[in-house]
KOLVO-416700 format. One record per residue (C-alpha): y, z, x. Coordinates in steps of 0.05 Angstrom, whole numbers, padded with zeros to 5 digits, always signed. Each point is the difference from the previous one (the first is absolute). Layout:
// residues N
YZX ...
// end
This chain:
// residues 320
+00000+00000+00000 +00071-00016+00021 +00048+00051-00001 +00075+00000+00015 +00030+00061+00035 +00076+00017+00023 +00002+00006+00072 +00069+00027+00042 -00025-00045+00061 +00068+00026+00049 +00060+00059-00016 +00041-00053-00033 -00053-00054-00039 -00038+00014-00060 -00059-00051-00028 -00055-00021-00040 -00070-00024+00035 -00063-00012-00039 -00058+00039+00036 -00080-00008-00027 -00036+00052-00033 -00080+00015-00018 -00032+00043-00031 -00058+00012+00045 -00025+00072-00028 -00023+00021-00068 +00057+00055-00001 +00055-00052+00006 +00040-00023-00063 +00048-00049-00013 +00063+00012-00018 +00061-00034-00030 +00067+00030+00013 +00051+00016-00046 +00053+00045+00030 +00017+00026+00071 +00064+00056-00005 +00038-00016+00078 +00011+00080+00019 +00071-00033+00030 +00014+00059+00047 -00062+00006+00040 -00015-00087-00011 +00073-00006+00029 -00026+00026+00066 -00061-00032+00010 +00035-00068-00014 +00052+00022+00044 -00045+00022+00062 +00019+00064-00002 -00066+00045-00007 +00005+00037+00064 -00060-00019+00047 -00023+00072-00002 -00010-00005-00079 -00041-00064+00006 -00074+00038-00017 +00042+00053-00050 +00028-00058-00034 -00058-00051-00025 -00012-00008-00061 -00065-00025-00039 -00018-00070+00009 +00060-00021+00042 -00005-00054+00050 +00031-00008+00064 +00046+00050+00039 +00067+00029-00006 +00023-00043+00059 -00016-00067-00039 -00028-00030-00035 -00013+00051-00052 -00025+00000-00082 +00028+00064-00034 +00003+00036-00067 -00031+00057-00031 +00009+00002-00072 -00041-00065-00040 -00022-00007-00078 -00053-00057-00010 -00048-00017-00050 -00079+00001+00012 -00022-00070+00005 -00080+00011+00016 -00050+00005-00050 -00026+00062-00022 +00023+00061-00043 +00073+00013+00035 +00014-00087-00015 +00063+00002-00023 +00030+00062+00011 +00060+00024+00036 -00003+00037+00067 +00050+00026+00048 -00013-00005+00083 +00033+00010+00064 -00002-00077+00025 +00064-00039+00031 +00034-00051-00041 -00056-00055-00028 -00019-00043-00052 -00071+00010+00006 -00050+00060+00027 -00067+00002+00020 -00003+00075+00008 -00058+00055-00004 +00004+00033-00062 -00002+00067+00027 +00067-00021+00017 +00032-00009-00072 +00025+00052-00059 -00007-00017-00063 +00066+00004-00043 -00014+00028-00064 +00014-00034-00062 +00080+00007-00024 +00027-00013+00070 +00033-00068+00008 -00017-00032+00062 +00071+00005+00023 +00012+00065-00006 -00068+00007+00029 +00023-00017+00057 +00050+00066+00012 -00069+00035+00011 +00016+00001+00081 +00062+00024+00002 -00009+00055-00063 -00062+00017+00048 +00065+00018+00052 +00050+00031-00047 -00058+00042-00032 -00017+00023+00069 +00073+00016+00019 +00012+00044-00075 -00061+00038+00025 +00021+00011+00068 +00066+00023-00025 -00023+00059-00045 +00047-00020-00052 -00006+00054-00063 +00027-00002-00062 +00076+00020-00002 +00014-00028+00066 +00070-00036+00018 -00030-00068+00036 +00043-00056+00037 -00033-00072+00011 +00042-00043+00062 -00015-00062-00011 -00022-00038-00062 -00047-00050+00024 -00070-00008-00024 -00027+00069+00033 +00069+00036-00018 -00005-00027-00068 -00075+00020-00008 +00009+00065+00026 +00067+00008-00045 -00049-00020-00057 -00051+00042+00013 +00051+00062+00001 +00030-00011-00067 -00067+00003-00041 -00002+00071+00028 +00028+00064-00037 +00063+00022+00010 +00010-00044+00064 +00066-00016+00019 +00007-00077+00030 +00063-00022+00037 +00003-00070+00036 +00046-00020+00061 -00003-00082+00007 +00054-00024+00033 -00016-00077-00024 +00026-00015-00068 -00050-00029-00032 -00053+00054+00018 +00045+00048-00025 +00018-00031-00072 -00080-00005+00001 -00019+00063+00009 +00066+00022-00045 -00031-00052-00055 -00063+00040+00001 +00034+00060-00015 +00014+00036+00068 +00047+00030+00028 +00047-00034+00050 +00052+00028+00000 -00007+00077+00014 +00064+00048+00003 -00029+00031+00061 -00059-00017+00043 -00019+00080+00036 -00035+00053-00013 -00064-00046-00014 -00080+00020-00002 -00025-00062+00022 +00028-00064+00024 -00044-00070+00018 +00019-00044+00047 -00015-00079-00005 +00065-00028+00015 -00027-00023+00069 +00068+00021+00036 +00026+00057+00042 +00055+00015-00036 -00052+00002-00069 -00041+00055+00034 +00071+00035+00024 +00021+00001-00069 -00072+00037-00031 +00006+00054+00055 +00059+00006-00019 -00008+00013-00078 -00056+00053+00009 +00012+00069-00010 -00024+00055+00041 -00077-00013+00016 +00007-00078-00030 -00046-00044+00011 +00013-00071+00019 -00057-00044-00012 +00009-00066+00054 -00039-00062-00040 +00040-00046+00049 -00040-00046+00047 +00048-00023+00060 -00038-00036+00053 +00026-00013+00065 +00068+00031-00038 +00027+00065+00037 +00027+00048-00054 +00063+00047+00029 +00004+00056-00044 +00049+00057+00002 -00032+00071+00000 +00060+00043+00030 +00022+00033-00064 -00043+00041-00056 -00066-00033+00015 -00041+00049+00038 +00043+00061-00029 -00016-00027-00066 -00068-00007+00022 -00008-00067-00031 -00068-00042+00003 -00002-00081+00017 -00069-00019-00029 -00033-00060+00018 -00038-00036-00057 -00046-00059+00005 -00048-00026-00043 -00058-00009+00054 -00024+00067-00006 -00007+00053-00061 +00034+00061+00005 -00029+00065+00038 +00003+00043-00059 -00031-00059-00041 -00055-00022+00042 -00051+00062-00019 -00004-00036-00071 +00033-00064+00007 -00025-00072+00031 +00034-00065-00015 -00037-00021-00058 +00029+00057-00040 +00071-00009+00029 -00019-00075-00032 -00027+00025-00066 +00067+00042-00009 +00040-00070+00014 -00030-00031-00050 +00017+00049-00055 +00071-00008+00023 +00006-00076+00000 -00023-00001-00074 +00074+00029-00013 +00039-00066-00011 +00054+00029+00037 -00012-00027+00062 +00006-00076-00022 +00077+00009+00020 -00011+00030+00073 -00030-00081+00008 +00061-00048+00002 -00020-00065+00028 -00060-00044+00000 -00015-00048+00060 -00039-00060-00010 -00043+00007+00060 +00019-00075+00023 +00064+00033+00015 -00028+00061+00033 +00020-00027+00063 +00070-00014-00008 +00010+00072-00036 -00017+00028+00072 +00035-00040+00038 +00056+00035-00041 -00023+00055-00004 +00005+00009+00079 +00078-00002-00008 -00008+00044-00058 +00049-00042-00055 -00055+00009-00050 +00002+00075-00006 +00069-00002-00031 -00019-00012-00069 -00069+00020-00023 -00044+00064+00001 -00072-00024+00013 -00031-00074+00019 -00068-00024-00015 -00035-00061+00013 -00022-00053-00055 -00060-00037+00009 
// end
C-alpha cells in the first residue's frame, strides 16, 4: 500500500513524499486517516531544528521516522478509521503516528474512541493527555484563585479543564488579541482588576517574561506550574524579589510521565479512559479553529517556522 506522509526534510522546507507500506504480521491493521491536531509549540521546534541534541532519545515519538537533524516525520496526536476486516472495521481510533494519510500500524498501538466523540475533537486527546497531567500536578482544589498565561491550545485546555471545577476561579493573560477575545468569548476572564495573591498559576506562554509574570501573581507558597517547552531557548528569569521568601514552587509538567502521587493507581490507559469522558463535552469543538487540508500541510509549516500563523487561531488540525 502507498502511503503519503509530511516530511520537514531541512530547518526551513516542509514536504510531502509517498513511502510503501505492508502489512506483513497478523497484528497489523490498516488504517485510513482522518485528523492529525499539529501541537504548534513543540512541532514549531522540530521543524525549526531546534530539539537540543541532548533531548534526541527523550524526544521520539511513536512511529516517527528519521532524526531531529533531518530529515524527520513528526506528530503525535492522529484519528483514523479501521480499514481491515474484522470486528473493529470501521471504527474510529486515536494513535500517536506523525502526519499521514495512511497507517499500517500494530493494533496494540491504537485506542478506540468511544462512540459520541467526533473525530475532530478526537483528536485533542494528546494534548488533554498534557493539560490533565499539568491540573494534577498542580493540586488545584476547589475554591482556588488560578491564572492561565497563555491561551494557546494547552493554555486553553488547561483553562478549560479549570472552569468545570467547583468554585475555581480562572483568569487569563494573552497578550495577542484574538486569543484573548477567544478565551473572553468563552466566558473567561481577561481582564482581571489585579493579578496577586494567586494559588496557582500555569505557564504555556513559551516566553520569559510569561513565566516572570506567574511567579509573580502567586501568593506566599504559590505554585507555578511551567507547561512551556523552549528548546535550544535560554529563559532569563528574575528571582531577586519575594520568590524564595515567599517560598514559591516552579513545577515542571510534561505529559511523558504520570504523576508520583498518581502512579501507585494510575497507568496511561486510565489517564486515557478519563480523556474520553471529557471530550464527550462539546465544549471543546471551539479550542479547534482551523482545519488544514493535508496537501497544504507543508506550506502551513513553512509558516509556521516564522510564526505568522499563531496570530489568529487557538488550535490547528490536519484534514485528510
Amino acid at each position: 500500500m502507498k502511503a503519503t506522509a509530511l516530511w520537514h526534510i531541512s530547518n526551513n522546507q516542509s514536504t510531502l513524499k509517498e513511502e510503501e507500506s505492508i502489512i506483513s504480521d497478523i497484528q497489523q491493521i490498516h488504517i485510513k486517516s482522518l485528523y492529525s491536531l499539529i501541537s504548534t509549540g513543540t512541532e514549531r521546534l522540530v521543524a525549526e531544528g531546534k530539539v537540543p541534541s541532548e533531548m534526541y532519545a527523550p524526544m521520539r515519538v511513536p512511529n516517527m521516522g528519521g532524526g531531529f537533524n533531518f530529515p524527520i516525520k513528526y506528530g503525535y496526536s492522529l484519528v483514523g478509521k479501521i480499514q481491515s476486516k474484522g470486528d473493529n472495521e470501521g471504527k474510529l481510533v486515536h494513535l500517536l503516528h506523525p502526519h499521514q494519510d495512511h497507517l499500517i500500524i500494530n493494533n496494540q498501538s491504537i485506542s478506540l474512541i468511544p462512540k459520541g466523540i467526533p473525530a475532530k475533537r478526537a483528536a485533542l486527546a494528546s494534548n488533554m493527555e498534557t493539560a490533565l497531567n499539568a491540573i494534577w500536578d498542580s493540586g488545584v482544589s476547589v475554591g482556588d484563585k488560578v491564572v492561565v498565561c497563555g491561551f494557546g491550545m494547552i493554555g486553553g485546555l488547561v483553562a478549560r479543564l479549570l472552569s468545570l471545577m467547583p468554585a475555581v476561579e480562572v483568569v487569563i493573560l494573552e497578550k495577542n488579541a484574538f486569543r484573548s477575545q477567544q478565551a473572553a468569548q468563552m466566558g473567561f476572564n481577561t481582564n482581571p482588576t489585579t493579578v496577586q495573591g494567586f494559588d496557582i498559576s500555569f505557564h504555556t506562554s513559551g516566553s520569559s517574561d510569561g513565566l516572570q509574570t506567574c511567579i509573580q501573581s502567586v501568593g506566599m507558597e504559590g505554585k507555578v506550574i511551567e507547561l512551556s517547552w523552549y528548546g535550544t531557548k535560554r529563559v532569563q528569569l528574575n528571582l531577586g524579589s519575594d520568590f524564595h521568601y515567599q517560598r514559591k514552587q516552579i513545577i515542571s509538567s510534561q505529559v511523558g510521565v504520570v504523576p508520583l502521587q498518581k502512579s501507585a493507581r494510575w497507568d496511561y490507559q486510565r489517564r486515557k479512559s478519563v480523556v474520553w469522558e471529557l471530550l464527550k463535552n462539546p465544549v471543546f469543538d471551539a479550542h479547534i479553529t482551523h482545519e488544514i487540508p493535508f496537501l497544504e500541510s507543508p506550506a502551513f509549516f513553512d509558516k509556521l517556522r516564522g510564526g505568522e500563523v499563531l496570530d489568529e487561531g487557538l488550535g490547528w488540525v490536519i484534514r485528510y
